[in-house]
C-alpha positions, 0 to 999 in steps of 0.5 A: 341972769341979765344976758346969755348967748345961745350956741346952735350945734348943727351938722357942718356947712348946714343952713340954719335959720331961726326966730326969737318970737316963739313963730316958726322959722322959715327960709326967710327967717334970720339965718344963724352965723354967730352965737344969739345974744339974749338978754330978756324973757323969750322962745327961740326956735331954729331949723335947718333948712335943706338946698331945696328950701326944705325945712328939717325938725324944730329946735326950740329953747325958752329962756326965762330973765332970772335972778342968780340963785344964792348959795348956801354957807356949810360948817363942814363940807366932805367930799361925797353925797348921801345914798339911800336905796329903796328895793320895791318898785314905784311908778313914780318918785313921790311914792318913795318910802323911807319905810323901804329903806335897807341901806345907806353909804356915802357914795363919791358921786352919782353911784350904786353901791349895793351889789345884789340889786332887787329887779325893782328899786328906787335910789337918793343922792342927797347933798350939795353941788359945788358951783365953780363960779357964777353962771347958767348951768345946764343939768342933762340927765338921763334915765331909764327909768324914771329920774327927777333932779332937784336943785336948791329944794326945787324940782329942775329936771322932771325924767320922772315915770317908767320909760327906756332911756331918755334924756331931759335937761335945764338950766339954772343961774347958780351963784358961786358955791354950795347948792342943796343937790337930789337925785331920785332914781326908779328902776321897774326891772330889765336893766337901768342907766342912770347919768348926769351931766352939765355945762356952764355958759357955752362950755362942753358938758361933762359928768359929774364927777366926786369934786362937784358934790360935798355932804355936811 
């Protein structure tokens, strides 16, 4: 990744400055009109500031100068991903056993096709996501409870542990094509969520849906 632009969502005639030294930004900071150019390695923090100068919470993002991450060349992609479910309970996803596994599918996208779910239960999605293009991917993924998304064999987002729903995200500069692609899911009783979405550059995130994903 050589460049990208940083869009701020605030509340509309809201007041936002902002610094890209990693420093807190004040009232006499850069005020944000337009997208932020970056193009380097740095920590970019905004906040909104009230009429009385009044500072509200901090938003901070960390941009990393990063090389595009080649994708992967497939003999025979289909449409879906690889389900595994799991009915025991786990704190943590590294504690997964394929000794537990009861079922297997292929499912269309991020889905839980088993009908009569234990109260305890960890779940796979394993397969490659499908790139339209070159560019910054942004991965939001939300759980409850615990959820970690790899990309290329590499741990992005870490939602990891018991907890009610919450939501992480992280960007990664992808090539376009095939990427090797997991989800893990751990649900310890009482209801679960489980989402996944993204953008590319400044677009609209979105879910995923059953044309981002293939197995081979």
């Amino acid at each position: 990744m050589k460049s990208t632009n940083l869009n701020i969502e605030a509340p509309k005639n809201a007041v936002v400055h902002y610094t890209t030294d990693g420093s807190t930004p004040k009232i006499s900071s850069a005020k944000y009109t337009k997208p932020i150019y970056i193009d380097k390695t740095q920590t970019v923090k905004a906040a909104i500031f009230g009429a009385n100068g009044r500072m509200g919470d901090v938003f901070t993002a960390n941009y990393v100068q990063t090389d595009y991450v080649d994708a992967v060349s497939l003999k025979n992609p289909k449409p879906g991903l690889s389900f595994s479910y799991y009915p025991k309970f786990y704190k943590v996803v590294n504690l997964i056993s394929e000794a537990d596994k009861t079922k297997t599918a292929t499912t269309a996208a991020i889905e839980i096709p088993v009908e009569d779910k234990a109260g305890s239960f960890a779940t796979r999605h394993k397969g490659y996501f499908y790139a339209a293009e070159d560019g910054i991917y942004s991965f939001f993924l939300r759980s409850d409870d615990g959820s970690v998304l790899k990309i290329q064999n590499k741990t992005l987002v870490d939602n990891d542990g018991m907890h009610f729903a919450i939501e992480k995200s992280a960007q990664i500069a992808l090539k376009k094509g095939y990427h090797p692609f997991e989800l893990l899911f751990l649900e310890g009783g009482g209801g679960y969520t489980l989402q996944l979405e993204y953008s590319v550059g400044s677009a609209k995130r979105k879910a995923v849906s059953a044309a981002d994903f293939v197995v081979e």
